[in-house]
C-alpha positions as a LaTeX table, in Angstrom:
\begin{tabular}{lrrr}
\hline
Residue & $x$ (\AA) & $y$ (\AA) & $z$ (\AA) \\
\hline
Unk1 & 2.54 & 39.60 & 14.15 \\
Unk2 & 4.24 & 37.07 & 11.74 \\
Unk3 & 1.92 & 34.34 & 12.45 \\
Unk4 & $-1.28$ & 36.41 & 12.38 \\
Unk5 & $-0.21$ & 37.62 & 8.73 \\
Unk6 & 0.76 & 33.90 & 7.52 \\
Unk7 & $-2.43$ & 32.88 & 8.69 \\
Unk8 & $-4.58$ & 34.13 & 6.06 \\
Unk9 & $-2.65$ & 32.48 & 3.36 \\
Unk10 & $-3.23$ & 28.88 & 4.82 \\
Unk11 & $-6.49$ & 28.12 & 2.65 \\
Unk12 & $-4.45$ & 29.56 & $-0.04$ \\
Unk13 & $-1.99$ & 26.86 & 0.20 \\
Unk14 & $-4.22$ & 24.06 & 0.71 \\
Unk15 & $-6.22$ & 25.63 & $-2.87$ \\
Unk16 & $-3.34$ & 25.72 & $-4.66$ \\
Unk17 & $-2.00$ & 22.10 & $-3.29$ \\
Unk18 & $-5.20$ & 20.55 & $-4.30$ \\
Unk19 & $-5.19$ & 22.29 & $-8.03$ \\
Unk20 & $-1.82$ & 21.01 & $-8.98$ \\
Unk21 & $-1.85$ & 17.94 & $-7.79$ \\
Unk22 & $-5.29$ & 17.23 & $-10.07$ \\
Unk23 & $-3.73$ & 19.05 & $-12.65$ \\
Unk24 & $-1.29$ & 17.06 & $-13.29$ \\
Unk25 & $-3.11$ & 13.87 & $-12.65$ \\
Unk26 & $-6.02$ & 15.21 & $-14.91$ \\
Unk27 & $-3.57$ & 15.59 & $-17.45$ \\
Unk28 & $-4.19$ & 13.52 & $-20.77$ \\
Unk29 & $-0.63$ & 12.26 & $-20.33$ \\
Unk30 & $-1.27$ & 10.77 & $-16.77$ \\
Unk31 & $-2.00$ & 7.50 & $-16.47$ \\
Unk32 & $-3.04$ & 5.28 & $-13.59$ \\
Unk33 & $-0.80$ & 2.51 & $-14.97$ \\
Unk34 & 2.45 & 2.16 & $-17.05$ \\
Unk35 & 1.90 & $-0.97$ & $-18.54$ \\
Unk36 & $-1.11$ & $-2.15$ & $-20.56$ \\
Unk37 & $-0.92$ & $-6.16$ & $-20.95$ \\
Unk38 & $-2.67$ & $-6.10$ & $-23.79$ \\
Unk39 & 0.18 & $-4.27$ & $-25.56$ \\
Unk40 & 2.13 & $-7.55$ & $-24.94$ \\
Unk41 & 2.94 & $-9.78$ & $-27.83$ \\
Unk42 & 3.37 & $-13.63$ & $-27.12$ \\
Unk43 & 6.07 & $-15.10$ & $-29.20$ \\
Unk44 & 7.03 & $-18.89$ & $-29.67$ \\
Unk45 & 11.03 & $-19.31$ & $-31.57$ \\
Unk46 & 11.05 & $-23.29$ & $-32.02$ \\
Unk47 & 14.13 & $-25.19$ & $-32.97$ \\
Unk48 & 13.14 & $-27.70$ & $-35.82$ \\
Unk49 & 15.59 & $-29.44$ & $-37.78$ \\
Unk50 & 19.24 & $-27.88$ & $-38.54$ \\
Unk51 & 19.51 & $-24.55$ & $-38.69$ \\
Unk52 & 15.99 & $-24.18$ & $-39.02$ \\
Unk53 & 13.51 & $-22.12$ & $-36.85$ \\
Unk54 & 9.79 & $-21.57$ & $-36.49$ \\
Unk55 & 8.21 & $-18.29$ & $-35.14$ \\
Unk56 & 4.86 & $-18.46$ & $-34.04$ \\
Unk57 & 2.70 & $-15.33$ & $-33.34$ \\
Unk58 & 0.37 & $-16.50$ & $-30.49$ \\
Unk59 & $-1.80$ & $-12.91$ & $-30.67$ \\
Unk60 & $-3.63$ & $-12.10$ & $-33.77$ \\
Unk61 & $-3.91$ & $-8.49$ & $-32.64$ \\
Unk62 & $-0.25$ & $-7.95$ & $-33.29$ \\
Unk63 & 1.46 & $-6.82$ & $-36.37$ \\
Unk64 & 1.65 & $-9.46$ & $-39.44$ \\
Unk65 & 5.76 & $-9.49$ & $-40.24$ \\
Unk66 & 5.48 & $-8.92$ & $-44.46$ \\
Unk67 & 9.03 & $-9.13$ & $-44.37$ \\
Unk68 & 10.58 & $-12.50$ & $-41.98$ \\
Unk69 & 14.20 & $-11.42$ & $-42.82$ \\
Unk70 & 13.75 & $-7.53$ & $-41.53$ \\
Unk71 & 13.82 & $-9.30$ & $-38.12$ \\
Unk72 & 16.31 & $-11.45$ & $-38.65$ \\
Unk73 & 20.42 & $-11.54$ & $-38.42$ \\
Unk74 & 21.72 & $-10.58$ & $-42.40$ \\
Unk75 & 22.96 & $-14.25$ & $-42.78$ \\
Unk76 & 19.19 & $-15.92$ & $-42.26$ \\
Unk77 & 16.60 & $-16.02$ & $-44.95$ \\
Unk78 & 12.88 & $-17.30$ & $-44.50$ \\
Unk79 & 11.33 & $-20.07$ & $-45.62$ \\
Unk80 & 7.72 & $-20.98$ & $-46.51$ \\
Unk81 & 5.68 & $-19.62$ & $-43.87$ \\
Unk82 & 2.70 & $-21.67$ & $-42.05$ \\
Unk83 & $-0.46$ & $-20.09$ & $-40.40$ \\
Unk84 & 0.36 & $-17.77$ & $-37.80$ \\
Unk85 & 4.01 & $-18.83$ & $-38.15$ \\
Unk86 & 6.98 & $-17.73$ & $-39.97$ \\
Unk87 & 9.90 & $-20.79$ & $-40.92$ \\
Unk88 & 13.64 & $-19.59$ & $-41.53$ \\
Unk89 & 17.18 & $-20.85$ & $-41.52$ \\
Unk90 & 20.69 & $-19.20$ & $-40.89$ \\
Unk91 & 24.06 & $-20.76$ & $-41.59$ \\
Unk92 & 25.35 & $-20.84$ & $-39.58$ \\
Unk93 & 22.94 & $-21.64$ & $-36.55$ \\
Unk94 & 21.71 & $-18.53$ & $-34.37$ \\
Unk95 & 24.34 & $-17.65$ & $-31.73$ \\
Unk96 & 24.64 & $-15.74$ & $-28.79$ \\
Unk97 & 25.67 & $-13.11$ & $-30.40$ \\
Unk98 & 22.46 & $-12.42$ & $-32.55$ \\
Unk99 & 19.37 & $-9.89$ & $-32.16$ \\
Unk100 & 15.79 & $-10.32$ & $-32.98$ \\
Unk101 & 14.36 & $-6.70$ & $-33.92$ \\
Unk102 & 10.40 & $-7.14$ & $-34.32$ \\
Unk103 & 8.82 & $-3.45$ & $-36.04$ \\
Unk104 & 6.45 & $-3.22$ & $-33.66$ \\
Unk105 & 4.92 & 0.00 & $-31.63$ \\
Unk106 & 4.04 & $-2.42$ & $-28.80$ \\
Unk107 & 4.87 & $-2.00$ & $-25.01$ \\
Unk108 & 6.80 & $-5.15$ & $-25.50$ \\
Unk109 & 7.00 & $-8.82$ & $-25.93$ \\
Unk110 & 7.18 & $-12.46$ & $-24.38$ \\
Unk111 & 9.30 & $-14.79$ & $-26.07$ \\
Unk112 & 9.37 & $-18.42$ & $-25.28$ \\
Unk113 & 12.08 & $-20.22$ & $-26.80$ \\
Unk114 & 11.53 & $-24.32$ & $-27.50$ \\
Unk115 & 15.78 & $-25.45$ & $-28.35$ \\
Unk116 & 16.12 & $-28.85$ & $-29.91$ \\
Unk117 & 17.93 & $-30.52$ & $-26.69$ \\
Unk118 & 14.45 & $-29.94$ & $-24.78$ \\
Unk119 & 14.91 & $-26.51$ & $-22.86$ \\
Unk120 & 12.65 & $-23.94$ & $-23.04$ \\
Unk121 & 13.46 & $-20.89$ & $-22.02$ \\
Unk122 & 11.31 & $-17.44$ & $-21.67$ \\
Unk123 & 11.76 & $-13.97$ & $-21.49$ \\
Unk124 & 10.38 & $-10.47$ & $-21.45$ \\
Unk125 & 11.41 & $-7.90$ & $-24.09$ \\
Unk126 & 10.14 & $-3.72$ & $-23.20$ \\
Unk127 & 9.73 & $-1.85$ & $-27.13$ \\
Unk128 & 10.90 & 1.77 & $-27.07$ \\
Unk129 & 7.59 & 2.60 & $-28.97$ \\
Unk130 & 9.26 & 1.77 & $-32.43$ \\
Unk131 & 10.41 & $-1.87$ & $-32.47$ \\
Unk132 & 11.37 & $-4.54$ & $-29.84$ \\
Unk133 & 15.17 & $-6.20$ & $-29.70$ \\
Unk134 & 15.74 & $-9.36$ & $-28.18$ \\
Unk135 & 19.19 & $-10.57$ & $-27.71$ \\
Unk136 & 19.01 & $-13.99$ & $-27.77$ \\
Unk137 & 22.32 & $-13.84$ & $-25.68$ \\
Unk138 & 19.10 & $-14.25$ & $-23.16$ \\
Unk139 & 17.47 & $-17.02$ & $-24.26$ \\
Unk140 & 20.23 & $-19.46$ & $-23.90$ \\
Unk141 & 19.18 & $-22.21$ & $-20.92$ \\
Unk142 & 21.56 & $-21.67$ & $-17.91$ \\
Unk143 & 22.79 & $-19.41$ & $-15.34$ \\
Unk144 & 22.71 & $-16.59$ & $-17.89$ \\
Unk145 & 19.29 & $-16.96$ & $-18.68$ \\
Unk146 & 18.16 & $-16.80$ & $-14.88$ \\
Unk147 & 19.84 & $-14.04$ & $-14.08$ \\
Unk148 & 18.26 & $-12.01$ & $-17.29$ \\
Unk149 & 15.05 & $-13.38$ & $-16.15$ \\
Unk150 & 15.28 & $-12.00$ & $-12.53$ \\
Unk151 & 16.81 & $-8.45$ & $-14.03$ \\
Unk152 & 13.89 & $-7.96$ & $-16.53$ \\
Unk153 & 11.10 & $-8.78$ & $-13.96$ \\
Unk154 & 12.94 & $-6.20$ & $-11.26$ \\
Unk155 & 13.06 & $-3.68$ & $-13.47$ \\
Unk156 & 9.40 & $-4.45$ & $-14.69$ \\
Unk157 & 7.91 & $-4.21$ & $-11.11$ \\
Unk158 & 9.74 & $-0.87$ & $-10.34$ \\
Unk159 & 8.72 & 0.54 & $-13.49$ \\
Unk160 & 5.03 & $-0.64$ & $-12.35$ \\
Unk161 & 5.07 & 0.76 & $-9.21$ \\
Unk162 & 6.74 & 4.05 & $-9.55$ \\
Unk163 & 4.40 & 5.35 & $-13.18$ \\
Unk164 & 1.81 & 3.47 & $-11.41$ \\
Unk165 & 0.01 & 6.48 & $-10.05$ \\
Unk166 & $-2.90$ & 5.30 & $-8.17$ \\
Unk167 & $-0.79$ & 2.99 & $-6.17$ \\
Unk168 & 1.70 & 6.02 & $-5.64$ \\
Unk169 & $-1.06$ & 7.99 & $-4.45$ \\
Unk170 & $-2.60$ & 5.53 & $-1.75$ \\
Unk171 & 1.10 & 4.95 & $-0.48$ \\
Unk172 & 0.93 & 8.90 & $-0.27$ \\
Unk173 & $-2.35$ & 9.24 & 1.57 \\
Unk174 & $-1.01$ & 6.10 & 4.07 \\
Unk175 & 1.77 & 9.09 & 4.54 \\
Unk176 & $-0.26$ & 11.53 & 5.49 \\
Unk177 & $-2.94$ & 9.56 & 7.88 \\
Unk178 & $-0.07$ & 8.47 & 9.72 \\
Unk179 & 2.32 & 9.96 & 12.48 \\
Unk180 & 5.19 & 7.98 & 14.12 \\
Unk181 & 8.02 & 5.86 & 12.94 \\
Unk182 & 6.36 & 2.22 & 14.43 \\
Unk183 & 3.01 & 3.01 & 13.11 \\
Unk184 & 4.78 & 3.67 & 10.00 \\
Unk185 & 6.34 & 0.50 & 9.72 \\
Unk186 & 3.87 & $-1.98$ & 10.62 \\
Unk187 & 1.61 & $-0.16$ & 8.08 \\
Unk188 & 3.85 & $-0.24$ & 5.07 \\
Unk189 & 4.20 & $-3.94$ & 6.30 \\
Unk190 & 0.93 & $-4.98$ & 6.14 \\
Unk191 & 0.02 & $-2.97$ & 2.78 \\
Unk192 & 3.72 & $-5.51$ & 1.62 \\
Unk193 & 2.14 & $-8.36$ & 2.63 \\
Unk194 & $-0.78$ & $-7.96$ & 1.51 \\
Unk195 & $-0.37$ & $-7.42$ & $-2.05$ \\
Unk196 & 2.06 & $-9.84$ & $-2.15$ \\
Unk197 & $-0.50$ & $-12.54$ & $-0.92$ \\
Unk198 & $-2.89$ & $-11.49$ & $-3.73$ \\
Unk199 & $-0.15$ & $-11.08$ & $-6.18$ \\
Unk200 & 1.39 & $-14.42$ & $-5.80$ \\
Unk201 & $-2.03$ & $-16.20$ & $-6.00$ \\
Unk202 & $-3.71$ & $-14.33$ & $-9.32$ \\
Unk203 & $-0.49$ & $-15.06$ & $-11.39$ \\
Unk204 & $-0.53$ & $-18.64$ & $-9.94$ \\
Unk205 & $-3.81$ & $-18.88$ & $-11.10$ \\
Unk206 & $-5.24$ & $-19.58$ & $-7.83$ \\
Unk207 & $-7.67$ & $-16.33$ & $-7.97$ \\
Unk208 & $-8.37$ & $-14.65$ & $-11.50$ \\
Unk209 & $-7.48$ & $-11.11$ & $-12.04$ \\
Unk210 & $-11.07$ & $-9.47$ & $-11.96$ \\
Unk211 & $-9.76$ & $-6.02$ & $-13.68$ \\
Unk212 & $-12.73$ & $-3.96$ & $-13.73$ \\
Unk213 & $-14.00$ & $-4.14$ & $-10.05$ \\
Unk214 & $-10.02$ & $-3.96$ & $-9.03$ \\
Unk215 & $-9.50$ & $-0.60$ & $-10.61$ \\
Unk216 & $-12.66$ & 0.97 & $-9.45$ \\
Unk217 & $-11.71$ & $-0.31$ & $-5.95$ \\
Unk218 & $-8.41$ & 0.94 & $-5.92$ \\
Unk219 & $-9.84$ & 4.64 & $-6.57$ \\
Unk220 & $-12.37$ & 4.31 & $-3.89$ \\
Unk221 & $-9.48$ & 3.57 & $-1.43$ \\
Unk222 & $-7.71$ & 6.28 & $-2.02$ \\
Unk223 & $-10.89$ & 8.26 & $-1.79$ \\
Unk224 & $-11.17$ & 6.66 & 1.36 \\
Unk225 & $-7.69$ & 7.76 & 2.90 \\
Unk226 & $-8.32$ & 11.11 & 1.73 \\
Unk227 & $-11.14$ & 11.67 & 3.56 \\
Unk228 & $-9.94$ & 9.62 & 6.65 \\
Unk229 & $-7.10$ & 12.62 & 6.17 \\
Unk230 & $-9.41$ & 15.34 & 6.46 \\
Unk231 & $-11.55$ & 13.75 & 9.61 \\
Unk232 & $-8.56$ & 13.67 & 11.41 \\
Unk233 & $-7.56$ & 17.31 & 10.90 \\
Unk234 & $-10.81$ & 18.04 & 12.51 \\
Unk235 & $-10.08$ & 15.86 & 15.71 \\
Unk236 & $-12.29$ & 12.57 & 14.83 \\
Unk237 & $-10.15$ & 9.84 & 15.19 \\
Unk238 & $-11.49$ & 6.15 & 14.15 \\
Unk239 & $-10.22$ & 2.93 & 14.04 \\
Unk240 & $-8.28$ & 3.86 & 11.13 \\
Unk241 & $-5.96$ & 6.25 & 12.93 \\
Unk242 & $-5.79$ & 4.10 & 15.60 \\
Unk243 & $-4.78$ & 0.62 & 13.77 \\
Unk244 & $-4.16$ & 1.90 & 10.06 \\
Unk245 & $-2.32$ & $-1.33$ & 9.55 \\
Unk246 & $-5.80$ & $-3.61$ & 9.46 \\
Unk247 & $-6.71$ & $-0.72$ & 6.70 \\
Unk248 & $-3.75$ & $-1.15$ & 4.93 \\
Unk249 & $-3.57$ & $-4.89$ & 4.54 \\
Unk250 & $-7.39$ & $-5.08$ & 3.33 \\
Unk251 & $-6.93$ & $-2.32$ & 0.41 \\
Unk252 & $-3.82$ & $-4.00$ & 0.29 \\
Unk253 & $-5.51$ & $-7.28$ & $-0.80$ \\
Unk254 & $-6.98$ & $-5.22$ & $-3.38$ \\
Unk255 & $-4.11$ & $-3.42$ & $-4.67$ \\
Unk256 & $-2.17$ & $-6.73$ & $-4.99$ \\
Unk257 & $-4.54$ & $-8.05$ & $-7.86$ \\
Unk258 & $-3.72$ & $-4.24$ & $-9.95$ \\
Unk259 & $-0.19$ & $-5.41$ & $-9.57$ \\
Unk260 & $-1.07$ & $-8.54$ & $-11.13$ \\
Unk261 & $-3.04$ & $-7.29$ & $-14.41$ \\
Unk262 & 1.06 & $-6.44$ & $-15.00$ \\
Unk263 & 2.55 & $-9.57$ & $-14.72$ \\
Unk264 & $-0.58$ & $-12.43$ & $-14.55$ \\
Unk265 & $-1.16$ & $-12.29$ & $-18.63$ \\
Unk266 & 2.12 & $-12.61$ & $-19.74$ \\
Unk267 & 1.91 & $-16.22$ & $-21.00$ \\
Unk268 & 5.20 & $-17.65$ & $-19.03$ \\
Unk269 & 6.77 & $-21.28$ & $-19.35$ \\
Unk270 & 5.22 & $-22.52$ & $-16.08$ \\
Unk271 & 8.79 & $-22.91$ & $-14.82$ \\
Unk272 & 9.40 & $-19.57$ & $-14.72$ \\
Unk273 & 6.59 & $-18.19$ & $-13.40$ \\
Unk274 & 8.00 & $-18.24$ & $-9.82$ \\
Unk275 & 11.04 & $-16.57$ & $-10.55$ \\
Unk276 & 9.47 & $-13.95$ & $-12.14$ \\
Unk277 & 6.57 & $-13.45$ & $-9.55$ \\
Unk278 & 9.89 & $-13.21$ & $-6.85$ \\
Unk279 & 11.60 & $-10.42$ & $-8.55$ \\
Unk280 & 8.75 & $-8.76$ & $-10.10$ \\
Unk281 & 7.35 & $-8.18$ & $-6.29$ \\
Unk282 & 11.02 & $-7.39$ & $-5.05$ \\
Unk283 & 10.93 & $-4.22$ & $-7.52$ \\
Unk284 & 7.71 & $-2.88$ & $-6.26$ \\
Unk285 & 9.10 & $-3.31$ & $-3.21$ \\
Unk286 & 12.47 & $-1.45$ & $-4.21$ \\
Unk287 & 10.23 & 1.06 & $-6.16$ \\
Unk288 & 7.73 & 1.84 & $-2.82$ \\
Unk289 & 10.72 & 2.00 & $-0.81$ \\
Unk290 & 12.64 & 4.72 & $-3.13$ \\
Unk291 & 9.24 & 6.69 & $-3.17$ \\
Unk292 & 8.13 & 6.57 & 0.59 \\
Unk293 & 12.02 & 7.76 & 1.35 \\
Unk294 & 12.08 & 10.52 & $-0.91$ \\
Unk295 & 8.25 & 11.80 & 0.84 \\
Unk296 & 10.27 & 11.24 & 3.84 \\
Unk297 & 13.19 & 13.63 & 3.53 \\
Unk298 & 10.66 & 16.40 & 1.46 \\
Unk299 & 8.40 & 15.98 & 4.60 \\
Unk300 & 11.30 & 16.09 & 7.05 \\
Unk301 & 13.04 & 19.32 & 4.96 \\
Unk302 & 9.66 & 21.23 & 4.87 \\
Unk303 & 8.53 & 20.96 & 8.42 \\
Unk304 & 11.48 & 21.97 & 9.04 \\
Unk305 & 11.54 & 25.33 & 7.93 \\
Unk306 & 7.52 & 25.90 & 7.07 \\
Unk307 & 6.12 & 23.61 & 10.01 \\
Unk308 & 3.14 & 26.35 & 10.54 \\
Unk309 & 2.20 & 25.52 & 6.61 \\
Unk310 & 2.05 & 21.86 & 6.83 \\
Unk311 & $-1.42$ & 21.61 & 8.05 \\
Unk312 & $-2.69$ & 23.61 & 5.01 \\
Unk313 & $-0.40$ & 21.23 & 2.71 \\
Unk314 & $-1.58$ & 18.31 & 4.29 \\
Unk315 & $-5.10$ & 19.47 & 3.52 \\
Unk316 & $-4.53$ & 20.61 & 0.18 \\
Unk317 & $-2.60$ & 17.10 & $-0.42$ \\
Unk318 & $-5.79$ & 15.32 & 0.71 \\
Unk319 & $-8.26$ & 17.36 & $-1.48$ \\
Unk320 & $-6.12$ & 16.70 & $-4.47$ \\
Unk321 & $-6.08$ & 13.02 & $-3.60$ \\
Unk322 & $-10.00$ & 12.92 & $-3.03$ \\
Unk323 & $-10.68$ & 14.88 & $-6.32$ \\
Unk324 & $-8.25$ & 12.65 & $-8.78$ \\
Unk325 & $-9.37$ & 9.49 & $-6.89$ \\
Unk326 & $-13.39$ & 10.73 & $-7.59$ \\
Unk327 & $-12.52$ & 10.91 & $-11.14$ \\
Unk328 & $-10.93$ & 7.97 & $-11.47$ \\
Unk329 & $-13.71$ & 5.90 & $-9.65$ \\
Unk330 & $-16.32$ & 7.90 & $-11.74$ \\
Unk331 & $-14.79$ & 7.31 & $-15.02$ \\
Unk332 & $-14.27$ & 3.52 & $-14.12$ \\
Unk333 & $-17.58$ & 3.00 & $-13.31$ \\
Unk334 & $-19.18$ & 1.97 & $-16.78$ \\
Unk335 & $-16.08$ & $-0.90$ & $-17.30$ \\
Unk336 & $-18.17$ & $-2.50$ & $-15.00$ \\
Unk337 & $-21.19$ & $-2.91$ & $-17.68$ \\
Unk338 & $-18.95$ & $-3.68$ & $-20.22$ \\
Unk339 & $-18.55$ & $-7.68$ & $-21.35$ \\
\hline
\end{tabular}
């Protein structure tokens, strides 16, 4: 008696599954990616003579600074400024110590520092939406610098992959096409290695980022999964359910180059381009890891207790992914016209 009156309110489930998940994905404050490279400022600080600095603006999209010295410790004062650059001094010289504040509503900044004994030194700066600090406690050559260099670019690639939402949702949808802990595994493997192959060689400059085509592919594979999801329930099983790995490492491939419209335009010294690359692909990896554990132990505590529901969730789950994954590959489409 139980199960023939829970039965009924399967479709329900899967209904109401689908219409939050799009819901919230439709939402104007969803977006498919948390960081927008174009909101990233390039910034040269060169060391000229005594006590004296240059700061060159390499974008002329950002912010003109009216004011040098609103940026700069209380004891500096500016100079004569050039074009596109901004000269100032401090007595005495700029320390460890010391903050750079740029006013600026930008998602962050790149600063590449050029001392007078010959070392350059580079770093990444995230704004809080109102300005941008940068201690220059990490822009000192040395130990110090390298490990502020690997700690920004860690926290940059889990940031990216965890409010990156279409990469969220194809990790999801691998989820749900696939049953067992091996086939798990050697999945999630090839999908790593994958996008590691194609994120190491766009920021090396060995492939370009094509950023268009990238994002409208990325939608069509979760549309893809999603519908792979749905065969399945119906008992037509493909190559897909039998090898998802091969899957996995081609959209892989693909999803590799998204990750690198994060990190490729960044403007780096050379130098530190493979540090940066190591640890920015580390904390996807941390940041995919944290998310496929937590659908792990949700998945493990509802079958547990509603394991007659889960085929309706699973089915709602894979509408939702096919109908925010249309709309993303529909609303993509015209970037493709665009020059």
């Amino acid at each position: 008696m139980r199960r023939f009156m829970l039965e009924p309110a399967r479709p329900w489930l899967a209904s109401v599954c689908a219409l939050l998940l799009s819901s919230i994905l439709l939402s104007p404050t969803a977006m498919a990616h948390d960081i927008d490279v174009t909101g990233v400022a390039r910034v040269f600080l060169d060391e000229l003579d005594t006590n004296q600095y240059r700061l060159s603006i390499v974008d002329r999209q950002v912010p003109p600074l009216f004011n040098i010295e609103r940026i700069l410790p209380e004891r500096c004062t500016g100079l004569p400024p050039g074009r596109f650059s901004y000269r100032f001094q401090c007595e005495p010289a700029l320390s460890t110590d010391d903050v750079l504040t740029f006013p600026w509503s930008l998602e962050g900044l790149v600063l590449i520092t050029r001392w007078a004994d010959g070392s350059d030194v580079s770093g990444y700066f995230p704004g809080d939406g109102n300005i941008i600090e940068v201690p220059m406690a990490q822009m000192k050559a040395g130990a110090s610098s390298i490990g502020n260099l690997a700690r920004r670019y860690l926290e940059l690639g889990g940031e990216h992959i965890l409010f990156g939402i279409d990469h969220l949702l194809f990790v999801l949808g691998l989820l749900l096409l696939l049953q067992g802990f091996w086939k798990l595994l050697k999945t999630i493997t090839a999908f790593t290695v994958a996008h590691s192959i194609t994120l190491a060689c766009a920021v090396l400059g060995i492939f370009p980022v094509p950023g268009a085509p990238i994002e409208v592919l990325i939608a069509l594979s979760i549309v893809f999964l999603a519908r792979e999801i749905l065969m399945a329930q119906r008992g037509k099983i493909t190559l897909v359910h039998k090898k998802p790995w091969i899957v996995a490492f081609a959209f892989g491939l693909i999803h590799g180059f998204g990750f690198a419209g994060a990190l490729g335009e960044l403007g780096l010294n050379d130098a530190d381009i493979p540090l940066a690359l190591l640890f920015f692909n580390i904390g996807v990896e941390v940041g995919q890891v944290a998310f496929i554990s937590a659908l792990l132990i949700l998945h493990f505590a509802f079958t547990k207790y509603f394991n007659h529901l889960w085929p309706s969730l699973q089915r709602g789950l894979a509408y939702g992914l096919g109908g925010i994954a249309s709309y993303w590959f529909i609303e993509r489409i015209p970037s493709l016209f665009i020059v």
